[in-house]
Every structure is written in C-alpha cells, then in structure tokens.
C-alpha positions as CSV (number, residue, x, y, z in Angstrom):
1,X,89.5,80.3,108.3
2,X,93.3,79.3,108.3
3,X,95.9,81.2,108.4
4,X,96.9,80.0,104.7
5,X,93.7,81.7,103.5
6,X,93.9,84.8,105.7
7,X,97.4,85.4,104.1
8,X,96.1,84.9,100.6
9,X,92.9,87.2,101.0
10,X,95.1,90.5,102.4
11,X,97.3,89.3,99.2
12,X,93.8,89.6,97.6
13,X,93.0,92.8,98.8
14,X,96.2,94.5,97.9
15,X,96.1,93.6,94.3
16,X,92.3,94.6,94.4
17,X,93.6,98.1,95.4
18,X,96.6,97.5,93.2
19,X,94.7,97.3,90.1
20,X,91.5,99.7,91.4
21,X,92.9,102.6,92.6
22,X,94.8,103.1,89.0
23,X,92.0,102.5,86.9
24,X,89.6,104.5,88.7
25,X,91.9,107.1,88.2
26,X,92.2,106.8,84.8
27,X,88.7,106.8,84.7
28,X,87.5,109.9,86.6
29,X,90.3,111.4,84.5
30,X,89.1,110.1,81.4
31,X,85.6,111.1,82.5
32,X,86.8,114.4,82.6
33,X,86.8,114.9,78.8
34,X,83.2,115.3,78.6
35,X,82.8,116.6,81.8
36,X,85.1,119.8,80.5
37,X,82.9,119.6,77.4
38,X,80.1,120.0,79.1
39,X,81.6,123.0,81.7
40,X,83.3,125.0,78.8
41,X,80.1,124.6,76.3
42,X,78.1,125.5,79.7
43,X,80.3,128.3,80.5
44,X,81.2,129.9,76.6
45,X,78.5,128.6,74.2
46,X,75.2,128.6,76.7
47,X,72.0,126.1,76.7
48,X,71.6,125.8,72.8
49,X,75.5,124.2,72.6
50,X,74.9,122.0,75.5
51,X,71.1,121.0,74.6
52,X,73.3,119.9,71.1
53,X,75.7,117.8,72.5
54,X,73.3,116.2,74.7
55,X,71.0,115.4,71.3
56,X,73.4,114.0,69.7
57,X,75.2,112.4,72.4
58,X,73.0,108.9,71.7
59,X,74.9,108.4,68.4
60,X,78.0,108.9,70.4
61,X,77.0,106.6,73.3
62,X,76.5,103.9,69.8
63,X,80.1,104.9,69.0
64,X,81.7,104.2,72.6
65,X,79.1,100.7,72.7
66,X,80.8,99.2,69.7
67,X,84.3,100.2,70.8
68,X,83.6,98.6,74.8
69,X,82.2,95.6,72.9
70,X,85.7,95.4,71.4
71,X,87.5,96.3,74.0
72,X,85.6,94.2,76.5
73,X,85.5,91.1,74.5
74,X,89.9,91.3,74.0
75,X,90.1,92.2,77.9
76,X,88.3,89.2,78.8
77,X,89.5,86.8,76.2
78,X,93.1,87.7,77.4
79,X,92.5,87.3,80.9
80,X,91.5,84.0,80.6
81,X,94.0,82.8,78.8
82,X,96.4,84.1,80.7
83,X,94.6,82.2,83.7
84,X,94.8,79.3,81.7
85,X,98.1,79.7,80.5
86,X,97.6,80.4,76.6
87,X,99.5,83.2,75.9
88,X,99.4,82.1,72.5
89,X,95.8,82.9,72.2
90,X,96.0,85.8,74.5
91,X,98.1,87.3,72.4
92,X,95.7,86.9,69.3
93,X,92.6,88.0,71.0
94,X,94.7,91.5,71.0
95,X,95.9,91.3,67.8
96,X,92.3,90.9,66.8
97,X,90.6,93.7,68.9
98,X,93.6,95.7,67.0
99,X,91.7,94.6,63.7
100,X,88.5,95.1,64.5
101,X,89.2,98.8,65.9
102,X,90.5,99.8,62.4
103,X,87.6,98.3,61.1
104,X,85.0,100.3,62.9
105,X,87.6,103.3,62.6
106,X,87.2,103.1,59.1
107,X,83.3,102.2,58.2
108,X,81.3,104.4,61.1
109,X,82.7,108.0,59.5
110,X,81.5,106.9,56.3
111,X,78.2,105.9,57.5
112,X,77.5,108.4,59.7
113,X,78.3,111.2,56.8
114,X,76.1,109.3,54.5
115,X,73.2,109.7,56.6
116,X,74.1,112.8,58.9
117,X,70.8,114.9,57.9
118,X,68.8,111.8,58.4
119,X,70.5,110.8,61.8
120,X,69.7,114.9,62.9
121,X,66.1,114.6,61.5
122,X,64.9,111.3,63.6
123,X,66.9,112.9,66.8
124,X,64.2,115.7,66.4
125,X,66.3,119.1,65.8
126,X,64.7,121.5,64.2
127,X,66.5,121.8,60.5
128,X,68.4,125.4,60.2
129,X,68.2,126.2,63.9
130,X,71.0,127.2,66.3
131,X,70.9,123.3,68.0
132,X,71.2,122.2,64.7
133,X,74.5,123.7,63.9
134,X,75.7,123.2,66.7
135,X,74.9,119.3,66.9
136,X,75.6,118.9,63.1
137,X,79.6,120.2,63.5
138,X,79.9,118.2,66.7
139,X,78.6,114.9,65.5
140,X,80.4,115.9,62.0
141,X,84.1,115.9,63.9
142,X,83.5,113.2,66.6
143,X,82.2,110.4,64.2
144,X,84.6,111.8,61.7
145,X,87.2,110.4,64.7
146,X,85.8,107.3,65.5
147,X,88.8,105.9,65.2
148,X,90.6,108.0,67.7
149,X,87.7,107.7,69.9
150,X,87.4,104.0,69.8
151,X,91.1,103.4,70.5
152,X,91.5,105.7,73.3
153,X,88.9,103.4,75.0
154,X,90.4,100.4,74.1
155,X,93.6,101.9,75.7
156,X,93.4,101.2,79.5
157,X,91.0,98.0,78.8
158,X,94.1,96.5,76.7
159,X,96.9,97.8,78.9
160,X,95.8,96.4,82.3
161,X,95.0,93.1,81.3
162,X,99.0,93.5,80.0
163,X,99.5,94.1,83.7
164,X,99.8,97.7,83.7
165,X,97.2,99.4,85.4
166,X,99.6,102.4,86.5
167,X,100.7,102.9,82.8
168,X,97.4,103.4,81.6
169,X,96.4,105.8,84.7
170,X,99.2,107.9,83.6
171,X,98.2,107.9,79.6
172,X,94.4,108.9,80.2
173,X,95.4,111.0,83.0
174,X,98.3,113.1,80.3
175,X,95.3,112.7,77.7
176,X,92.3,114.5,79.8
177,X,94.9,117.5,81.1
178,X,95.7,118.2,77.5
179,X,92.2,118.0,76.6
180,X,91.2,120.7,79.3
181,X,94.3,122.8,78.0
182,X,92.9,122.3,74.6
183,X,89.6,123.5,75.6
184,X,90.1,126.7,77.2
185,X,92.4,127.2,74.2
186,X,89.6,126.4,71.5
187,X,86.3,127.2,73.4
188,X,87.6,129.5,76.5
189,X,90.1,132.0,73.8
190,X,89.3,131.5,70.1
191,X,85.7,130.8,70.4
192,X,85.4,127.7,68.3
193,X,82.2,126.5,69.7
194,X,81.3,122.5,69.7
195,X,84.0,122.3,66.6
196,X,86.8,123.3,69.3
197,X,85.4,121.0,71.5
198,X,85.6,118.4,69.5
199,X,88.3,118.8,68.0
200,X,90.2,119.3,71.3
201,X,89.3,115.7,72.5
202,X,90.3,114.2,69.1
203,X,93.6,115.5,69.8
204,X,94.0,114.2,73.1
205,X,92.1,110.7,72.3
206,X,95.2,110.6,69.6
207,X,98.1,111.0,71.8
208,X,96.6,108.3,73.9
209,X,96.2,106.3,71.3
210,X,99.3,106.8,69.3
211,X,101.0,105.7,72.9
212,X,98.9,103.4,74.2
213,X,98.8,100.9,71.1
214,X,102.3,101.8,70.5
215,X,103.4,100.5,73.6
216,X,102.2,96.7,72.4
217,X,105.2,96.8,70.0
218,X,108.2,97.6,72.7
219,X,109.7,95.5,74.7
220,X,108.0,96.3,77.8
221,X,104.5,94.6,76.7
222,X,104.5,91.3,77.9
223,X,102.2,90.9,75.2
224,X,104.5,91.7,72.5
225,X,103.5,92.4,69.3
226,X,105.9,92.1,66.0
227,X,104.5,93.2,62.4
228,X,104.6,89.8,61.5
229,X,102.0,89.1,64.3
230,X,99.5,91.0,62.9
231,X,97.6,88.8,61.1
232,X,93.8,88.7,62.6
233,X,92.2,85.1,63.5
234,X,88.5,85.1,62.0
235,X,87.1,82.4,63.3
236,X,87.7,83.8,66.8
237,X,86.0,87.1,66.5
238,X,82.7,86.1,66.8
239,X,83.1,84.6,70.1
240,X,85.2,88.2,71.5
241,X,82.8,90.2,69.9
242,X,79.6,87.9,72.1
243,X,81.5,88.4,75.2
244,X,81.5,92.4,74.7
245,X,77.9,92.2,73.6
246,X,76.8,93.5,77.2
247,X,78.8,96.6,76.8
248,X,77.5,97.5,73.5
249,X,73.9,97.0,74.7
250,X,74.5,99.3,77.4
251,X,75.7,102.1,76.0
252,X,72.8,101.5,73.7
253,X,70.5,101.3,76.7
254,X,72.3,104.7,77.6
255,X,72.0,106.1,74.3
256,X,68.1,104.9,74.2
257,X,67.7,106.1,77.7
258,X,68.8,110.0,76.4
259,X,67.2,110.0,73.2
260,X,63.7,109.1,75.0
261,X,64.2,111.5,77.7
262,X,65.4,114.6,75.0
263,X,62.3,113.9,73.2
264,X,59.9,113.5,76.1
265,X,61.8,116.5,77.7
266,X,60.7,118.5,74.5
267,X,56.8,117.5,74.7
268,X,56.5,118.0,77.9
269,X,58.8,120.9,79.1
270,X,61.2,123.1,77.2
271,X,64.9,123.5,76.2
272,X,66.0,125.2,79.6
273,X,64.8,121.6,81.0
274,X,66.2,119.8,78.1
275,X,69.6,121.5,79.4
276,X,68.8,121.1,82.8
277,X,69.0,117.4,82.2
278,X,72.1,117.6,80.2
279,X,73.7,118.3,83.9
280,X,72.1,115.8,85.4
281,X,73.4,113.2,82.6
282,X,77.2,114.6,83.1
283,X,76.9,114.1,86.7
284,X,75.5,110.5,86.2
285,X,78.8,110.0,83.5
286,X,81.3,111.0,86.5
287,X,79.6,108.7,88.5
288,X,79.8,105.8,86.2
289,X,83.1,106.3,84.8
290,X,84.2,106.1,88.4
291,X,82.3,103.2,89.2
292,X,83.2,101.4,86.1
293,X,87.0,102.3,87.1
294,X,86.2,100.0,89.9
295,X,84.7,97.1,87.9
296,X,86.7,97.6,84.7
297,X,89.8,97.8,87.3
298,X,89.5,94.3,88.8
299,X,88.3,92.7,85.7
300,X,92.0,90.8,84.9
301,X,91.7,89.5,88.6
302,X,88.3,88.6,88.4
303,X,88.6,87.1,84.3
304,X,92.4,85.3,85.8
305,X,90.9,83.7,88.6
306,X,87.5,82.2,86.6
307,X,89.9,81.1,84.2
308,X,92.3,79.1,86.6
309,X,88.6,78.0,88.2
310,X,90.0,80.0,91.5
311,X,86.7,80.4,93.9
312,X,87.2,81.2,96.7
313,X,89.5,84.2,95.0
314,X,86.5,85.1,92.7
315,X,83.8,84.9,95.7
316,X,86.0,87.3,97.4
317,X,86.8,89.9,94.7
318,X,82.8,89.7,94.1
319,X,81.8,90.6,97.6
320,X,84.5,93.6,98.3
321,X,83.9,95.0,95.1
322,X,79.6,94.9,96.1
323,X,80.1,96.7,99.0
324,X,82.2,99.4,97.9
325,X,80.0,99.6,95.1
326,X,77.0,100.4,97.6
327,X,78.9,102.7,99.7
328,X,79.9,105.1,97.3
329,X,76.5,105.2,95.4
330,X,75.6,106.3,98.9
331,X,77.6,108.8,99.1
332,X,77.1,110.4,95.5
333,X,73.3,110.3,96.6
334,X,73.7,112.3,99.7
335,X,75.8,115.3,97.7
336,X,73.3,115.4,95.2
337,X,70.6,115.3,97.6
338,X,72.2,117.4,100.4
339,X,73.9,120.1,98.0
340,X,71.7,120.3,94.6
341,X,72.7,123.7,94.0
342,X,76.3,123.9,94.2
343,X,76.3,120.8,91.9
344,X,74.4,122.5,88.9
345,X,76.0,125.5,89.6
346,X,79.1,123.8,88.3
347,X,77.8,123.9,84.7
348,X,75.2,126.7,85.1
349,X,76.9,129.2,86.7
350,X,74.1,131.4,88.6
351,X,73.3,134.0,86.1
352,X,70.1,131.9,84.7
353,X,67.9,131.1,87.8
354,X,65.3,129.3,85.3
355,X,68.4,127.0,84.0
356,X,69.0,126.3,87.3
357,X,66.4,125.4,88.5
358,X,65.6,122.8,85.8
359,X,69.5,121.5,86.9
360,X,68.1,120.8,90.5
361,X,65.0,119.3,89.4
362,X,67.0,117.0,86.9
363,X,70.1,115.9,89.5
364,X,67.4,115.3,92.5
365,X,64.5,113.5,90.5
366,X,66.7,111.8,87.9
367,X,69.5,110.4,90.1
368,X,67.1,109.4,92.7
369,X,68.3,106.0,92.8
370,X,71.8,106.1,92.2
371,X,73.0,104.3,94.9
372,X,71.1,101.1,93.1
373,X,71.7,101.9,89.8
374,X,75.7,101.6,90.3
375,X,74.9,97.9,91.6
376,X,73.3,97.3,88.0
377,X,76.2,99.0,86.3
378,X,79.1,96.8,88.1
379,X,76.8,93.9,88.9
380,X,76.7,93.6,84.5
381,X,80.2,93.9,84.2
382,X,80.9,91.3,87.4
383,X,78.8,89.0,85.3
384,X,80.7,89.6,81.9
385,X,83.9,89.1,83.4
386,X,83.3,85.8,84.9
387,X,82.2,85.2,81.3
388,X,78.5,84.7,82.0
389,X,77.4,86.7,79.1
390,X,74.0,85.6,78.9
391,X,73.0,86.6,82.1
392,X,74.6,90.1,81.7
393,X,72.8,90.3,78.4
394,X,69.3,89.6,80.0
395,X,69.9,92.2,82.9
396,X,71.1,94.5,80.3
397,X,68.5,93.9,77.3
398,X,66.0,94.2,80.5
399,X,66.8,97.7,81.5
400,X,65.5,98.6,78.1
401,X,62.2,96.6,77.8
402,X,61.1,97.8,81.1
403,X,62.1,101.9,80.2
404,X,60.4,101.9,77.6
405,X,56.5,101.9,78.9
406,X,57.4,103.9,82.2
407,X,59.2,106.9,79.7
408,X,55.8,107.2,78.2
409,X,53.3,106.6,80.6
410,X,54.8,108.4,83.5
411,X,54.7,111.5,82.0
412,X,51.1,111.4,81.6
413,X,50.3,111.8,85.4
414,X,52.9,114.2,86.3
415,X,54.2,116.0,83.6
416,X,58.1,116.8,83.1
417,X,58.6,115.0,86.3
418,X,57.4,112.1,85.2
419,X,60.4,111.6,82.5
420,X,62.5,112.6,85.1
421,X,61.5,109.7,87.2
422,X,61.5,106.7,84.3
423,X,64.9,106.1,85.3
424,X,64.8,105.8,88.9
425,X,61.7,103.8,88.8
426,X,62.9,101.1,86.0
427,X,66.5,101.2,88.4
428,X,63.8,99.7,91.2
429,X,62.5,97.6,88.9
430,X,65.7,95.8,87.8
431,X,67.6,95.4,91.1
432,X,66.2,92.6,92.2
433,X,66.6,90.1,89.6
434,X,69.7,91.2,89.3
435,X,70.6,90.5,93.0
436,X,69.0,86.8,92.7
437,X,71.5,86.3,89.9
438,X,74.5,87.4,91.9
439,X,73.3,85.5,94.9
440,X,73.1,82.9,92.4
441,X,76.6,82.9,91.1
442,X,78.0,83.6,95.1
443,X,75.5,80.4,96.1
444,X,77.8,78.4,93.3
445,X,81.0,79.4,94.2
446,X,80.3,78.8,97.6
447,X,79.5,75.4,97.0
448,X,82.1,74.6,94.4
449,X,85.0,76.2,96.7
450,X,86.1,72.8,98.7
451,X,88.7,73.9,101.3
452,X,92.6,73.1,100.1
453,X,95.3,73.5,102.2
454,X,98.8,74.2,101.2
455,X,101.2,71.2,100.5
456,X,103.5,71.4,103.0
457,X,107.3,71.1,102.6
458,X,108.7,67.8,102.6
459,X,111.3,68.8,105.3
460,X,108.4,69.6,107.7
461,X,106.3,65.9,106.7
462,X,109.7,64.2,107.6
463,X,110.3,66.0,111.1
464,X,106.4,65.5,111.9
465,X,107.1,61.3,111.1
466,X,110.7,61.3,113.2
467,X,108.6,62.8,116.4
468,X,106.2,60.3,115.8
C-alpha cells in the first residue's frame, strides 16, 4: 500500500472516531431514558408497572419505527447529496423529514386514542387489572407525544449528517440527565407511577427537540433553513421514506419480537417471568443503542463516500466498523454470562429472589447470542447507508419470517425456556446470509477500487524531466 493511501486511511480512522465516539455517546445517553424508566418503575412501582411498560412497549417500538424511517431516509438522502455535491436537494430532503415528522406528530395521537381499548385488548391485558392501568396511562401520554418522541430521534440523525456529531452528543446527553432528574422527581418523590414517567421523558424529548430543530434555522447549520424554505417536495418522499423502510421494519421486528414473547411468556410461565424478561429486553436496548451509536455514527462517512463512488474509503469504514462490532458483542456476552446477578440486580434489587431469578434466566437464555445479533443489527444499517435497501429489507423482513415458527414451536419441548431461546436460535439462523451479503458488497468494492495515485505537483513532473 503506498504511502498516499496509508495517509488517507489514519485520516480515515480519525474521522471514524471523530464521528463514533460522539454518537455513541449520545446514544448510550439517550438509551438511558428507558433504561431510568425501567430502574425507577423497578425500583418504586414493582413488577405489575414494569410487566406494563414492557406490554405496551410494541406499540412504542411502532412509534420509534416510523420516526427512524424518517429519520433514516433524510440522513441518507442528505449524505449523498452532499457526496455528490447537491446541497440543493440535501437541503430539501431535510425540509421534508421536517414535514413528514409533523405529520406523524399529528395523526398517531389521534389514532392511537381512537383505538386505545382495542390496542390494550389484542396485547392481552386483562381489562380493569393493575397492568392495565398502568399500561393504559403510559401508552395514553407517550403516543399522546409522538411528536416529541419522534423529533427527539430525528435530532442526532439530522444533526450529524449537518456535521455536528458533538452538538448532538451534548443535546441528548443534557436531554437524558434531565430526564433522570425528572424521574426521581415524579416517580422517586411524588409517586406519579408510569404517568411521571412518561411524562418526565416528554419533557426532556421537548427540550431536545425545541433545540435540536431549532438549530436548523441559525446561522451555524450549514444546512440553513429560512421560513421561506419550508415548502415540502412530494414527489421526493416516497423515495426517503423507501430508504428508511429497513428501520421501520425493525423496530417492527422488535416490536413483533416482544409482543410474541409477552404472550408466550404468559402461557407458559407467569408475570414474575414476564418481568424477568422486561430486564433482559432493557439490557438488549443498552446494547443496541450503543451499537447503533456506532453504525448510525459513521453513517454520513459511509452515505458521503457511496455517494462520491469512494471505495476503497467505503471498503474500509465497512471492515473497522465489523470488527469492533464483534468485539464488543463479545464483551457484553461475557458480563452477562460471567455476572448474571449483579446485572438483574440492577432493576430487581434483591428483595424478590423469584423476580430474580426469572431476571437471570431471561439475560443468560435470551441474550445468548448477542455477540451475533449486533452483526445483524449494524450489518442492516451498513447496508442502508450504502443505499442498498433491498438487501437490508430482505435481512430485515427475514428476521421476522424465521421468528415466527421457532416462538411457537420451541416452547413446546421445553417450556418457558423455549421462548426464551426463539431469539438466539432465529439470530443463528440469519447470520449467515447476512455475512454472504456483506462479503458480497466487500467482493464488489474490492474489485471496483482500481488503484489511483495522487496527481503530483507540476513543479515536481518538471524537476523529474530536467534530471532526465
């Protein structure tokens, strides 16, 4: 490799950190919302308030699917614009994501209040029961604030493809410390149960918002936006909302994935396992929100370089990003395998052994193949970046069709323990044509990355011809 190239890829490397490190940031903080959900409801309300936010957590996961679509589609539509210098049209794929975030702001509260009894019923809560009040006021305040909770996604997505990966860290990171304030505030002293919960991340997710959008219309966006740029493009949303397709489908796999395993969870064990999982699920969420920090991090890079056709650039942020992918699913498998305990004791507490227990059985069954499941999660998003959304559709419309026999028919040999183990087993399942289609796309830009070398200056061609 020449010294030209070995230049570039430590140039590579730092703007891979550059734009990592602050959106992984961003996102273990922003995890941190429903991981201080789950702690205070844990801690304060007990297994009936987290066995509700985990039943109704599906419709949520819907929520946060059609907002990532949005968000996903503008992220990637900007990017490569901006790689193929048309900052006319990046600009109006964010004017459009703007557009279609109101839209969804305003028509899922209204839906989701029109058939809120229904949408309890078919999750399969008993009607007048402790869950049910406590799922009904959650779901009743956080779809109420879809719009909040839509636009405090789109926040870091929208901002780091602007170039400032720092400015969003900061943001979400503000956000989730006022959230936890607001929590032991609502929950911790004043006993508001799920409402304070929810209404303590509605506040935060609004203060991010407010100043995360608002940032679009100063003079520090180099996307700047003027009132009289607001006018949304039609005929291009179809094509942004395509490219986020993936994301929606798999936070509906997510959503599917949790509904199936409350239900099966309720046949074949009982609401201490039911809450026992809900640990397991928040521990899954840190790990993904981390691991999607990663992919979500070096998504301009990766959406920039396809769009200026940069290969060798795009083979490289591929392979670094794979490995560290690996490593630190590695690594979140050991804890949870090594120290089971102290993990569910996190949201347990020790004062109910049988709670417990079901918390170890869920983290060490259910999160069994971790390490592989993160390659799925940033190997779909890889894919959508580099704007090959059908294949990230297939890999993520394949998660579900293979799920949904193994959820039923494990748990017909061996019990709760079999729903515990759908998910690992489907994660074996889908690995490897997912890694053919990676090896597929690194085959390609292998082969399409000719060698160029650097023009060299003119005064150095005319000493080299005097010499000669």
């Amino acid at each position: 490799m020449s010294a030209y190239f070995i230049r570039r890829q430590r140039a590579m490397t730092r703007r891979f950190w550059g734009y990592a490190l602050p959106s992984v940031m961003a996102m273990l903080v922003s995890g941190a919302y429903y991981l201080v959900d789950g702690i205070f409801v844990g801690h304060y309300v007990g297994a009936a308030g987290l066995a509700g936010i985990n039943l109704v957590y599906p419709v949520i996961m819907v929520l946060i699917g059609l907002a990532a679509m949005i968000a996903m589609g503008a992220a990637t539509a900007i990017s490569l614009q901006q790689g193929a210098r048309n900052p006319a049209l990046a600009r109006q794929a964010l004017v459009n994501a703007f557009w279609l975030l109101a839209l969804l702001g305003a028509l899922a509260p209204l839906l989701l209040h029109h058939w809120h009894v229904d949408i309890l019923l078919a999750l399969g809560i008993a009607q007048g029961s402790e869950t049910w009040q406590q799922a009904s006021d959650y779901l009743t305040w956080i779809g109420g604030g879809t719009l909040l909770l839509a636009s405090n996604l789109a926040v870091p997505y929208l901002l780091r493809n602007d170039g400032r990966p720092r400015l969003a860290m900061v943001l979400v990171s503000g956000g989730a410390l006022l959230n936890i304030l607001l929590n032991y505030i609502m929950v911790g002293r004043l006993g508001l149960g799920l409402v304070g919960t929810a209404q303590a991340t509605l506040i935060s997710e609004g203060v991010v918002s407010l100043l995360g959008l608002g940032y679009f219309f100063t003079s520090h966006a180099r996307l700047r936006l003027g009132w009289h740029q607001l006018v949304p493009s039609f005929p291009a949303m179809p094509n942004l909302l395509f490219t986020g397709l993936p994301s929606l489908i798999a936070q509906f796999n997510l959503g599917l994935l949790l509904m199936l395993h409350n239900s099966q969870l309720m046949v074949y064990g009982n609401v201490k396992d039911l809450a026992g999982f809900t640990v397991a699920g928040y521990t899954e969420a840190v790990f993904i929100v981390i691991l999607q920090g990663l992919a979500f991090g070096i998504q301009p890079l990766i959406s920039k370089a396809a769009g200026a056709r940069r290969h060798r650039d795009l083979k490289f942020l591929m392979e670094m990003g794979l490995k560290i992918t690996f490593i630190y699913g590695m690594g979140v498998w050991l804890t949870i395998q090594l120290l089971p305990s102290q993990v569910a004791m996190l949201y347990t507490g020790n004062n109910d052994p049988e709670l417990l227990a079901a918390a170890i059985s869920s983290l060490t069954l259910n999160l069994g193949a971790i390490p592989l499941e993160g390659i799925i999660v940033f190997g779909i998003v890889l894919l959508q970046s580099m704007a090959r959304t059908r294949q990230a559709l297939v890999i993520s419309a394949a998660k579900t069709t293979l799920l949904l026999p193994l959820i039923f028919l494990l748990p017909l040999w061996w019990g709760r323990d079999g729903v515990l183990l759908a998910q690992p087993a489907t994660v074996l399942l889908l690995t490897p044509p997912l890694c053919w289609l990676l090896w597929r796309e690194w085959r390609r830009l292998a082969q399409t990355d000719a060698p160029r070398h650097p023009r060299r200056p003119l005064v150095q061609v005319r000493e080299e011809v005097m010499t000669r």
